[in-house]
ChimeraX commands (.cxc) that place a marker at each C-alpha (Angstrom):
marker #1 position 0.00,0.00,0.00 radius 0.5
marker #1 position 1.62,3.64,-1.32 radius 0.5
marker #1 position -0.15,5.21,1.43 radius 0.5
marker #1 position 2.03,2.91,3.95 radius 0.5
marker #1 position 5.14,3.29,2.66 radius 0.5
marker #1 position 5.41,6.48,2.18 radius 0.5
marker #1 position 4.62,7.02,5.84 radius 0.5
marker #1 position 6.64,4.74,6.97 radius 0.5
marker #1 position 9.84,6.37,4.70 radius 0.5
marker #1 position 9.10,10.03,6.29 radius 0.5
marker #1 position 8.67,8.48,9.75 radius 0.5
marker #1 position 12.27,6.24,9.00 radius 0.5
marker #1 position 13.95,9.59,7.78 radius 0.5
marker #1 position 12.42,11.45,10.93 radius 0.5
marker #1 position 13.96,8.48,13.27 radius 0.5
marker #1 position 17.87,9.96,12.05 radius 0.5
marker #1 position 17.23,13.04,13.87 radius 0.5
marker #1 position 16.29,11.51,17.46 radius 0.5
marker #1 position 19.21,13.37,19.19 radius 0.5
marker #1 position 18.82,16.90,17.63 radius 0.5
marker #1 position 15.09,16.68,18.12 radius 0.5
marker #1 position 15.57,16.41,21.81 radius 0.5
marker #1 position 16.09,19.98,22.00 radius 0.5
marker #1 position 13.06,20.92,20.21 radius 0.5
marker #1 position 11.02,18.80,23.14 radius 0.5
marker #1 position 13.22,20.76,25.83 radius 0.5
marker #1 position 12.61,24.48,24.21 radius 0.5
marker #1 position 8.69,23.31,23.98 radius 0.5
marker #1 position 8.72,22.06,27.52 radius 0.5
marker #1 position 10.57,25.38,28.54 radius 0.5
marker #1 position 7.62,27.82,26.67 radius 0.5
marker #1 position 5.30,25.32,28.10 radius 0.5
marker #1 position 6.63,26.23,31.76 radius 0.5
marker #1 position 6.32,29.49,31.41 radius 0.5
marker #1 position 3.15,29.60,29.70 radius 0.5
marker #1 position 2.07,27.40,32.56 radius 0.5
marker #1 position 3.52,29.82,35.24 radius 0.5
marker #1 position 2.17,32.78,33.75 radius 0.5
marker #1 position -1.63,31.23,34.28 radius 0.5
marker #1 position -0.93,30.19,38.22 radius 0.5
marker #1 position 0.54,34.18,38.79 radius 0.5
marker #1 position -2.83,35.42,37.15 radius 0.5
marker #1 position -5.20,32.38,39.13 radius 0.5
marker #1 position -4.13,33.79,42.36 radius 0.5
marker #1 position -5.84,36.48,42.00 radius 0.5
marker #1 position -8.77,35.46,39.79 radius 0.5
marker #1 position -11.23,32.49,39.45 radius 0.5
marker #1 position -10.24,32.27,35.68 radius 0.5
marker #1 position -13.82,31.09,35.00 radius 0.5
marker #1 position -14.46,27.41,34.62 radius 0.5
marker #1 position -10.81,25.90,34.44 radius 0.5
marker #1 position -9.60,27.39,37.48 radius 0.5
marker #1 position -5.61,27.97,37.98 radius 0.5
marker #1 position -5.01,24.11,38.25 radius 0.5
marker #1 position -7.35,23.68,34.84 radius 0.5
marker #1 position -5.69,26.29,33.21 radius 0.5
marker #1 position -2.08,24.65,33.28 radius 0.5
marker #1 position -3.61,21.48,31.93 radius 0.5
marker #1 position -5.09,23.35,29.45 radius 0.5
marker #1 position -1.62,24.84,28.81 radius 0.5
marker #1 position 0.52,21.39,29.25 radius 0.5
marker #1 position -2.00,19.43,26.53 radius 0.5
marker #1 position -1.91,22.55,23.61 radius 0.5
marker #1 position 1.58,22.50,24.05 radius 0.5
marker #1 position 2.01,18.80,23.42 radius 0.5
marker #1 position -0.77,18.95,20.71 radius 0.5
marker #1 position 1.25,21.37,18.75 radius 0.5
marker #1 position 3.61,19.31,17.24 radius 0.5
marker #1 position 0.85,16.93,15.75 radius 0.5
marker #1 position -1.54,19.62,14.47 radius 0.5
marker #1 position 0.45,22.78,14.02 radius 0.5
marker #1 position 4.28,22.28,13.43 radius 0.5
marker #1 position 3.73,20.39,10.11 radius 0.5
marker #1 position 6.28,20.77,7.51 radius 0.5
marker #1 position 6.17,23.94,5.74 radius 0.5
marker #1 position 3.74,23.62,2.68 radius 0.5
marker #1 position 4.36,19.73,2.60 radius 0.5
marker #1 position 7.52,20.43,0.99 radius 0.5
marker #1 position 6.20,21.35,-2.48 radius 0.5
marker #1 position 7.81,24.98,-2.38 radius 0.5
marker #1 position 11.03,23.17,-2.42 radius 0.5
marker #1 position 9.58,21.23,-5.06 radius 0.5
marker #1 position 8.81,23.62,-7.21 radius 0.5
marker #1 position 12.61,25.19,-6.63 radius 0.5
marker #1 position 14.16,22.41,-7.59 radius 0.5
marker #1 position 11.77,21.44,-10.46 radius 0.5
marker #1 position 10.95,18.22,-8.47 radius 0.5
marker #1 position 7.26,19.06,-8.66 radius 0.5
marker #1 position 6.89,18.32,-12.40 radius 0.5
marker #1 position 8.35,14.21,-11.90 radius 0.5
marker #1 position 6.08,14.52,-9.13 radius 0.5
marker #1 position 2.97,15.48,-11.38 radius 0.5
marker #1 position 4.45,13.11,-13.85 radius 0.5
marker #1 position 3.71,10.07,-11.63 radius 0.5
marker #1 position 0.50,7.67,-11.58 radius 0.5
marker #1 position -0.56,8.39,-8.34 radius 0.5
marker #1 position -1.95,12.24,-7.06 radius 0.5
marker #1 position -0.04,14.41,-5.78 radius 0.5
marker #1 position -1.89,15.57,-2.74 radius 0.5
marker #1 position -2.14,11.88,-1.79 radius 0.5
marker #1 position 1.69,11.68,-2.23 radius 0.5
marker #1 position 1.83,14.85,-0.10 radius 0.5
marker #1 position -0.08,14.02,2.63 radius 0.5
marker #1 position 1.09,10.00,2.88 radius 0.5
marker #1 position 4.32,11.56,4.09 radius 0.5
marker #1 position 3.28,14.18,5.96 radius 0.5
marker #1 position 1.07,11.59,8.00 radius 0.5
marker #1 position 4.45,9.87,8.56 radius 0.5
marker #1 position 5.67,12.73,10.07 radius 0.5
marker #1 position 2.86,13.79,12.33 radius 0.5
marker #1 position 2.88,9.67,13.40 radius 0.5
marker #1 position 6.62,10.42,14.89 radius 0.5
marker #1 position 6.16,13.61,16.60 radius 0.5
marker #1 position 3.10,11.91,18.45 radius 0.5
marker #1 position 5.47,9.30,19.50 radius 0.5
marker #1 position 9.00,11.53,19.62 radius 0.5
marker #1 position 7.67,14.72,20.85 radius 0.5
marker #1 position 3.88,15.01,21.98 radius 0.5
marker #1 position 3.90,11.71,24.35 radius 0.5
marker #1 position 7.52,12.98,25.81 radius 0.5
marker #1 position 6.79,16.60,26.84 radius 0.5
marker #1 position 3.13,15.82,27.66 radius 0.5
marker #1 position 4.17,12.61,30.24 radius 0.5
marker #1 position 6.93,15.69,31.78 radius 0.5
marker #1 position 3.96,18.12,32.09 radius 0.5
marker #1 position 1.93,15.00,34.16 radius 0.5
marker #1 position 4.51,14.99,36.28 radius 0.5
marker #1 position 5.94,18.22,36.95 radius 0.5
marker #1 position 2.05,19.55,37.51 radius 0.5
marker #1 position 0.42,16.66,38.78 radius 0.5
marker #1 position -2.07,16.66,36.02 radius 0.5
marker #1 position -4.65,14.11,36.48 radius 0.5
marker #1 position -6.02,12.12,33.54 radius 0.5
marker #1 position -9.82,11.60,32.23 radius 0.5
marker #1 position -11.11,8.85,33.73 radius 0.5
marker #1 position -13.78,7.86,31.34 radius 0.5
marker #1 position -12.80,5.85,27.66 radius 0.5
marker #1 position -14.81,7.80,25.74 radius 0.5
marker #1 position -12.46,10.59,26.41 radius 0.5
marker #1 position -9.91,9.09,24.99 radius 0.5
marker #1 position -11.35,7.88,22.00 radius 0.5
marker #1 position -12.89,11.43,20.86 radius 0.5
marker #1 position -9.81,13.33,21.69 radius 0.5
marker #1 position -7.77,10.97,19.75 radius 0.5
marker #1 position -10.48,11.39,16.69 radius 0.5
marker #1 position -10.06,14.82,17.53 radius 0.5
marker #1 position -6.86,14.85,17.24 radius 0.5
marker #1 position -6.27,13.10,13.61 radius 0.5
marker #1 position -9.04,15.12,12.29 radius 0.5
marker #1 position -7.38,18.36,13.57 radius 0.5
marker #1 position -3.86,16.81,11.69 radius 0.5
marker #1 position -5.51,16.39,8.76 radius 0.5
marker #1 position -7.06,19.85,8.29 radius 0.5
marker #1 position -3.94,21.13,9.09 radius 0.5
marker #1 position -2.23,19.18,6.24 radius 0.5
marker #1 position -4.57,20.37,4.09 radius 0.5
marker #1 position -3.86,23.79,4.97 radius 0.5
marker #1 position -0.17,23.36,4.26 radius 0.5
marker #1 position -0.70,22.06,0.87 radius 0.5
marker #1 position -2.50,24.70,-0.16 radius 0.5
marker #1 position 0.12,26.37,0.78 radius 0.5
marker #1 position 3.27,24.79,-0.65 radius 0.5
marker #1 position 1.35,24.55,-4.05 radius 0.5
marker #1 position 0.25,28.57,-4.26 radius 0.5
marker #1 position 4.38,28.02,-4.79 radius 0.5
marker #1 position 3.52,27.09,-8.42 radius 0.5
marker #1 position 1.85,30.69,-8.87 radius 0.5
marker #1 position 4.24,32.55,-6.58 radius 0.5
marker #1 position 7.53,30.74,-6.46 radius 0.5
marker #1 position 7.64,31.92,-3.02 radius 0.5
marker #1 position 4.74,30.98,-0.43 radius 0.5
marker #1 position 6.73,31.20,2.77 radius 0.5
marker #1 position 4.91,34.30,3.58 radius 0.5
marker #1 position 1.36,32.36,3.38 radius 0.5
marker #1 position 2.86,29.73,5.85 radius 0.5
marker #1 position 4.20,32.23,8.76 radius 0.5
marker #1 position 0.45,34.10,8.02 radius 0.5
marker #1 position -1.07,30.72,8.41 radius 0.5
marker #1 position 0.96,30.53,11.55 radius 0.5
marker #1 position -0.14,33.85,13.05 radius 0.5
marker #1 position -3.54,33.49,12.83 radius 0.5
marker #1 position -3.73,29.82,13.78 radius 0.5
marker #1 position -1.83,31.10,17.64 radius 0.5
marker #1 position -4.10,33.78,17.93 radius 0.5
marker #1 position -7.52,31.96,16.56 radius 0.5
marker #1 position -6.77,28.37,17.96 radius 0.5
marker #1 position -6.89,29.22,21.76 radius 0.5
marker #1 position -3.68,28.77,22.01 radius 0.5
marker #1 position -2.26,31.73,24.50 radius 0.5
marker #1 position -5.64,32.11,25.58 radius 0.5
marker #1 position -9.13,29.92,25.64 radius 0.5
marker #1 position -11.61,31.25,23.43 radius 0.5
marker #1 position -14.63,32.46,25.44 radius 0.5
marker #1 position -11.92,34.99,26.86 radius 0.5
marker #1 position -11.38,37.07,23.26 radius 0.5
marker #1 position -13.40,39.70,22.63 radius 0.5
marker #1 position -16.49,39.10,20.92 radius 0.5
marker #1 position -16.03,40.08,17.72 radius 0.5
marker #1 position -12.45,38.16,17.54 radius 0.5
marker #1 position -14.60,35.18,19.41 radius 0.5
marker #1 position -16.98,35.31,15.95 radius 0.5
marker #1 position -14.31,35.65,13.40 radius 0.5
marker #1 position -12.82,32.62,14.82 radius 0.5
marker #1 position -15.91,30.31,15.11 radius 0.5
marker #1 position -15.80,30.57,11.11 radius 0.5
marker #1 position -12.77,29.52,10.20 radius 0.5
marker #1 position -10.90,25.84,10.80 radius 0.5
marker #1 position -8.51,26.91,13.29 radius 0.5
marker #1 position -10.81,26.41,16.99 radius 0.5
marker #1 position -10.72,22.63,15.75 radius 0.5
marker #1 position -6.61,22.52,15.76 radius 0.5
marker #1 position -6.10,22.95,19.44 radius 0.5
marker #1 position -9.27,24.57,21.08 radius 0.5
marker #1 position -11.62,21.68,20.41 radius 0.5
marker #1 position -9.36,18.84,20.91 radius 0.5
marker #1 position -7.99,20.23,24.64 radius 0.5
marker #1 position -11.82,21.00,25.71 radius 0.5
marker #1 position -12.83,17.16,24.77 radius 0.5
marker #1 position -9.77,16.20,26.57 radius 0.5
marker #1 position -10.38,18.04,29.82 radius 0.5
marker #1 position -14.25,16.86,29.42 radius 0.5
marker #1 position -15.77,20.59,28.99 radius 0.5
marker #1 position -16.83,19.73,25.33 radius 0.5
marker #1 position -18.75,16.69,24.01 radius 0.5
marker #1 position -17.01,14.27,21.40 radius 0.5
marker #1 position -19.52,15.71,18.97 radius 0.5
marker #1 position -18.15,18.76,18.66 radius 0.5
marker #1 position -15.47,16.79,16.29 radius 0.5
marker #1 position -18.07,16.66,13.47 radius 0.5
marker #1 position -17.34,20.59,12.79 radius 0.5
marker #1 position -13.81,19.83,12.18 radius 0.5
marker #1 position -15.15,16.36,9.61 radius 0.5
marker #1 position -16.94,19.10,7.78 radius 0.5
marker #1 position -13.94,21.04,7.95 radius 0.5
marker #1 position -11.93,17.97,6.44 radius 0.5
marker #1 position -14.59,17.15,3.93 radius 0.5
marker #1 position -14.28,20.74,2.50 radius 0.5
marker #1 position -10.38,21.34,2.45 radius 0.5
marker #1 position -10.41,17.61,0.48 radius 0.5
marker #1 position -12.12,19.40,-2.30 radius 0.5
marker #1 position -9.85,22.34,-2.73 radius 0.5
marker #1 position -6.86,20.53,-2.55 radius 0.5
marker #1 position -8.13,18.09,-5.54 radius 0.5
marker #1 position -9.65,20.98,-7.38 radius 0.5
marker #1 position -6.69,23.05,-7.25 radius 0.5
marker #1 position -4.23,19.92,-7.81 radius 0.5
marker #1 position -6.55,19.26,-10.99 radius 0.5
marker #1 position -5.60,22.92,-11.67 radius 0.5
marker #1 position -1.73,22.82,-11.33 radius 0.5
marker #1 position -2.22,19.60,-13.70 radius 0.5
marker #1 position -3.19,21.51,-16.70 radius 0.5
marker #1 position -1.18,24.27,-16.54 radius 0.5
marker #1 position 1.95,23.86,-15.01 radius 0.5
marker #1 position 4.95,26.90,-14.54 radius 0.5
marker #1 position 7.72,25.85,-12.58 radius 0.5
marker #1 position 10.35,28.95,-11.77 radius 0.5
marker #1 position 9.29,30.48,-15.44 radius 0.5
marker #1 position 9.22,27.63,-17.15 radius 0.5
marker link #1:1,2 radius 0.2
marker link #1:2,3 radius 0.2
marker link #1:3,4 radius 0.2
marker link #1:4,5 radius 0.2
marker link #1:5,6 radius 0.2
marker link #1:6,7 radius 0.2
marker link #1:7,8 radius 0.2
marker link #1:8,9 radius 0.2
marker link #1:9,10 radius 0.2
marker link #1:10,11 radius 0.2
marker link #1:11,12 radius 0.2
marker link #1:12,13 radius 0.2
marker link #1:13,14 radius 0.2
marker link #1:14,15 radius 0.2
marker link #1:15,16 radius 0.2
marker link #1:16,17 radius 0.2
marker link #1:17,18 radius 0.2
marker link #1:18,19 radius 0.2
marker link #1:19,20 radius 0.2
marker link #1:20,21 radius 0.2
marker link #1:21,22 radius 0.2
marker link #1:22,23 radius 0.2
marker link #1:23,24 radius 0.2
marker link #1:24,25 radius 0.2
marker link #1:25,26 radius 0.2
marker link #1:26,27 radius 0.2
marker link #1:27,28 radius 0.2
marker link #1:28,29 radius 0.2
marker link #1:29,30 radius 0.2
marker link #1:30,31 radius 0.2
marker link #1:31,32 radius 0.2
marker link #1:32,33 radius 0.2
marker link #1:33,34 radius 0.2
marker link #1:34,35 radius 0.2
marker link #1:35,36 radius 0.2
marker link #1:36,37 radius 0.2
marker link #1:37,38 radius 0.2
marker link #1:38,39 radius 0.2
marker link #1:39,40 radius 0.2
marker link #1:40,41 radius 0.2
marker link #1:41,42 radius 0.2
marker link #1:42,43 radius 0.2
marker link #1:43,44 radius 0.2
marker link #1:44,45 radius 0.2
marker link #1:45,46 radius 0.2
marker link #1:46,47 radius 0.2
marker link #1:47,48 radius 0.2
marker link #1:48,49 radius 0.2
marker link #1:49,50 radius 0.2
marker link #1:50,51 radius 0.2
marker link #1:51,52 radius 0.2
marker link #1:52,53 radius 0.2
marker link #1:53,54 radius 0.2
marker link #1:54,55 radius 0.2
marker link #1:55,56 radius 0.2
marker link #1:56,57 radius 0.2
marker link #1:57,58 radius 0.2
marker link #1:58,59 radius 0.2
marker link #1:59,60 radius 0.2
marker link #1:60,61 radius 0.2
marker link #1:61,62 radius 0.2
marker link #1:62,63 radius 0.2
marker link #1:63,64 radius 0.2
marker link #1:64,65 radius 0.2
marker link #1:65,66 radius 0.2
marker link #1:66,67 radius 0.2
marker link #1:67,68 radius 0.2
marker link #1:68,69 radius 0.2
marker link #1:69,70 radius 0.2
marker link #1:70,71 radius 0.2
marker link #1:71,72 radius 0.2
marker link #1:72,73 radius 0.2
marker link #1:73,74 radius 0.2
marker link #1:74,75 radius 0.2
marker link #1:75,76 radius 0.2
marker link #1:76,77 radius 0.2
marker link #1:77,78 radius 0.2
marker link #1:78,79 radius 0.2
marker link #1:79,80 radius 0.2
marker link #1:80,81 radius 0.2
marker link #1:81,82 radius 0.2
marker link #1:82,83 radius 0.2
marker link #1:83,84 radius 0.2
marker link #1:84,85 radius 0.2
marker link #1:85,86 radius 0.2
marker link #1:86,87 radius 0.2
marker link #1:87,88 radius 0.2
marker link #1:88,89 radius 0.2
marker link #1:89,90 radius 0.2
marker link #1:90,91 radius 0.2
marker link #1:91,92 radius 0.2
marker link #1:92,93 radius 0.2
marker link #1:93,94 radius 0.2
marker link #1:94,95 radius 0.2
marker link #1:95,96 radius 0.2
marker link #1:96,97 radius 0.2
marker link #1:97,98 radius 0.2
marker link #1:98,99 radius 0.2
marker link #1:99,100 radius 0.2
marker link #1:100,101 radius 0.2
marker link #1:101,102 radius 0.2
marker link #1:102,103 radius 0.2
marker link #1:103,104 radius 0.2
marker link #1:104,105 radius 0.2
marker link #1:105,106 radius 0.2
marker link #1:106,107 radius 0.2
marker link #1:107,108 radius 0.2
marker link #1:108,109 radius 0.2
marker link #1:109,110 radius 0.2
marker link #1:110,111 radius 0.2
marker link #1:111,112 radius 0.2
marker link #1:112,113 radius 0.2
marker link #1:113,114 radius 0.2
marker link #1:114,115 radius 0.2
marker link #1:115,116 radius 0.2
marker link #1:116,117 radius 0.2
marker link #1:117,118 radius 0.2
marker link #1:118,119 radius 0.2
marker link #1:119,120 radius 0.2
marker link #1:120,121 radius 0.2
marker link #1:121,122 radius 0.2
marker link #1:122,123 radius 0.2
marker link #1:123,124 radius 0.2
marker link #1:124,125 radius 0.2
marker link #1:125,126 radius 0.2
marker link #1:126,127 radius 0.2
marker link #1:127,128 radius 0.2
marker link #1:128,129 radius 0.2
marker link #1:129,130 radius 0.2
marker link #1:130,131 radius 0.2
marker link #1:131,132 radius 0.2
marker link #1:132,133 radius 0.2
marker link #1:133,134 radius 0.2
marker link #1:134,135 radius 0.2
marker link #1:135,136 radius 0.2
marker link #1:136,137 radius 0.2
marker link #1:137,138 radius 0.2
marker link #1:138,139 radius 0.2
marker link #1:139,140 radius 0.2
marker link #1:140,141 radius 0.2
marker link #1:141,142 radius 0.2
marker link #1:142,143 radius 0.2
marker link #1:143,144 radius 0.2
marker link #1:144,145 radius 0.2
marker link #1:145,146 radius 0.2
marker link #1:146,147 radius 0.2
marker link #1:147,148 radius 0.2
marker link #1:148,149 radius 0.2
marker link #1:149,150 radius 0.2
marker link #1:150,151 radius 0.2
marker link #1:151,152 radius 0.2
marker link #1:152,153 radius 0.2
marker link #1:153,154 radius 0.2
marker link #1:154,155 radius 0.2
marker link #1:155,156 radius 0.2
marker link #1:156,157 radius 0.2
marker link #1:157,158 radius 0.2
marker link #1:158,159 radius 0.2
marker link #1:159,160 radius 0.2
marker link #1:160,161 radius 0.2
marker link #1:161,162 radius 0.2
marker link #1:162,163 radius 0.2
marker link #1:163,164 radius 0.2
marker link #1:164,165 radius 0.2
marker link #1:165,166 radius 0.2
marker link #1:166,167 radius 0.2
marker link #1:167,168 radius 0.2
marker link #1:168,169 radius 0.2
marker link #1:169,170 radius 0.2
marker link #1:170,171 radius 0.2
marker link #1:171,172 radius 0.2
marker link #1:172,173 radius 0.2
marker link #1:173,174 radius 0.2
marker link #1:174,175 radius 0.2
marker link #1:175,176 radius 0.2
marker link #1:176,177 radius 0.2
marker link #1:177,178 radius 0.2
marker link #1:178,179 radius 0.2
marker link #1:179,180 radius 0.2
marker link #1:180,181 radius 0.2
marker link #1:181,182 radius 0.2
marker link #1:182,183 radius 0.2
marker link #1:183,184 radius 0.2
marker link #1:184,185 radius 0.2
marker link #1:185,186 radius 0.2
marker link #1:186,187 radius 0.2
marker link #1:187,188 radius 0.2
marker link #1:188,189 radius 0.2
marker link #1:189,190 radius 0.2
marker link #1:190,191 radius 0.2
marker link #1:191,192 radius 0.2
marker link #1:192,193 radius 0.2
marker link #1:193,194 radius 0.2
marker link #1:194,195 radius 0.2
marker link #1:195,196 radius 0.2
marker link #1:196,197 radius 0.2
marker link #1:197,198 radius 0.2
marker link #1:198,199 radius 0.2
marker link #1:199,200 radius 0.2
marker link #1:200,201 radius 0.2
marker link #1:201,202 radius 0.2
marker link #1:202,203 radius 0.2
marker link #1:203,204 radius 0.2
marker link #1:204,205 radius 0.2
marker link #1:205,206 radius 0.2
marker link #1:206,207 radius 0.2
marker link #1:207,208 radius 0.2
marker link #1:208,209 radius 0.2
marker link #1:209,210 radius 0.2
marker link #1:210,211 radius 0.2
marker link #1:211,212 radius 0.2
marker link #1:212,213 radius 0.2
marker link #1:213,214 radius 0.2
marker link #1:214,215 radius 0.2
marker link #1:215,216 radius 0.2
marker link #1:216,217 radius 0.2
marker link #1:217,218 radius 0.2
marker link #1:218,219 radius 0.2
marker link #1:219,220 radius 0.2
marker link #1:220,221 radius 0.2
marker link #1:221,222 radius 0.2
marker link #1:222,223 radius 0.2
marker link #1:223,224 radius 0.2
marker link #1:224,225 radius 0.2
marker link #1:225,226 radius 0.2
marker link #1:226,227 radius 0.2
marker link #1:227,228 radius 0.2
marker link #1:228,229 radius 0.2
marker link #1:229,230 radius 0.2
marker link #1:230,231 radius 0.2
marker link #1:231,232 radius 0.2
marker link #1:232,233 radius 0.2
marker link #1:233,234 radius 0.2
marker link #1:234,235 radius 0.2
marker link #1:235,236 radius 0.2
marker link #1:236,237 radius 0.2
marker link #1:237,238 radius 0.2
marker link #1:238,239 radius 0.2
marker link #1:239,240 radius 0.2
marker link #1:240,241 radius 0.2
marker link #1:241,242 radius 0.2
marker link #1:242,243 radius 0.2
marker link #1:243,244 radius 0.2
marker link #1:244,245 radius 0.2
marker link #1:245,246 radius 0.2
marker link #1:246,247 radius 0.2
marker link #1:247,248 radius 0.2
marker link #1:248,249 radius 0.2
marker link #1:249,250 radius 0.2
marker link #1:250,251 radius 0.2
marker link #1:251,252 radius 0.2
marker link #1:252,253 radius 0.2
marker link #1:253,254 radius 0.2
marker link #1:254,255 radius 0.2
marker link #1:255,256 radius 0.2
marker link #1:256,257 radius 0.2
marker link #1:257,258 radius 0.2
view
């Protein structure tokens, strides 16, 4: 199966930078700390609504472990590159899609930083904080469905933009915008229900709540699982751009000018 082995080659490739990686789990861990600091300073001196000072630093510990399998994705899949090097038209060439190529590696990817990076720094946050775990199944099973569906939005997000490459050349700039909106729209530094209102309504239309928010409210068992059907819809939608605009790039293809 294509789909397996080109997982399996991006997660083997992934596996030759164990050591170096290390530091990227002890700078998260760091921001994490502080992050997590930050909220206990501000909950002595305020209820912070439902989560309380002790929620709030799980809420804090599990976004910073989900990061790394629904935010730090490659940069545009690696078709910018692609397009650099000219790679993208043998890649166009071949009998099988290229957003399935795409994202069978990418998934390969996300499958090692689950195992290399958001297991590690989340299992130091348990213990550091004293962060209790859901007792109930179910929990697990819709965060973890949560979870995938939030990866797979956001791969679909970076493929749109690593192809705009073969308009632009350059689509870096998309990525880091990408970036900024999906900290400040994702509940990341702060939960949702805390932005103003207008901020709260731009974000409830757009994909982002379902890359972090979502999945660390199922998790802490202040959401249902069925809130995960948004970001299916979500999924559902960004499949049909990326084959559209793949069908696109097929018929007229300009690599660097050429």
């Amino acid at each position: 199966m294509l789909f397996a082995v080109l997982a399996r080659k991006a997660y083997a490739r992934n596996l030759q930078y164990r050591g170096s990686h290390l530091l990227h789990n002890a700078v998260s861990a760091v921001f994490g700390f502080i992050y997590a600091s930050i909220w206990s300073g501000l909950g002595s001196d305020s209820s912070l609504g439902d989560y309380g000072a002790r929620g709030m630093v799980g809420y804090i510990a599990f976004n910073q472990a989900v990061l790394w399998i629904t935010q730090f994705t490659t940069n545009g899949l690696g078709l910018e590159q692609s397009v650099r090097t000219g790679q993208i038209a043998v890649d166009l060439m071949r009998p099988v899609h290229l957003f399935y190529q795409a994202m069978s590696r990418e998934w390969g990817q996300v499958w090692y930083q689950f195992l290399y990076k958001f297991i590690p720094i989340y299992v130091l946050y348990m213990f550091v904080f004293s962060l209790q775990l859901p007792q109930k199944a179910s929990v697990y099973g819709w965060t973890a469905i949560a979870l995938v569906a939030a990866a797979y939005i956001s791969i679909c997000m970076n493929y749109l933009i690593g192809i705009a490459a073969l308009w632009t050349t350059e689509s870096r700039w998309l990525y880091w915008l990408n970036y900024s909106f999906s900290m400040l729209l994702s509940g990341f530094f702060i939960p949702l229900e805390w932005l103003p209102g207008w901020l709260r309504t731009i974000s409830s239309f757009t994909p982002y709540p379902y890359l972090l928010y979502y999945p660390t409210r199922i998790y802490m068992q202040f959401e249902q699982g069925t809130i995960v059907l948004g970001a299916l819809l979500w999924g559902i939608g960004f499949t049909c751009v990326c084959l559209a605009v793949t069908h696109a790039v097929r018929r007229k293809l300009e690599v660097q000018g050429g």
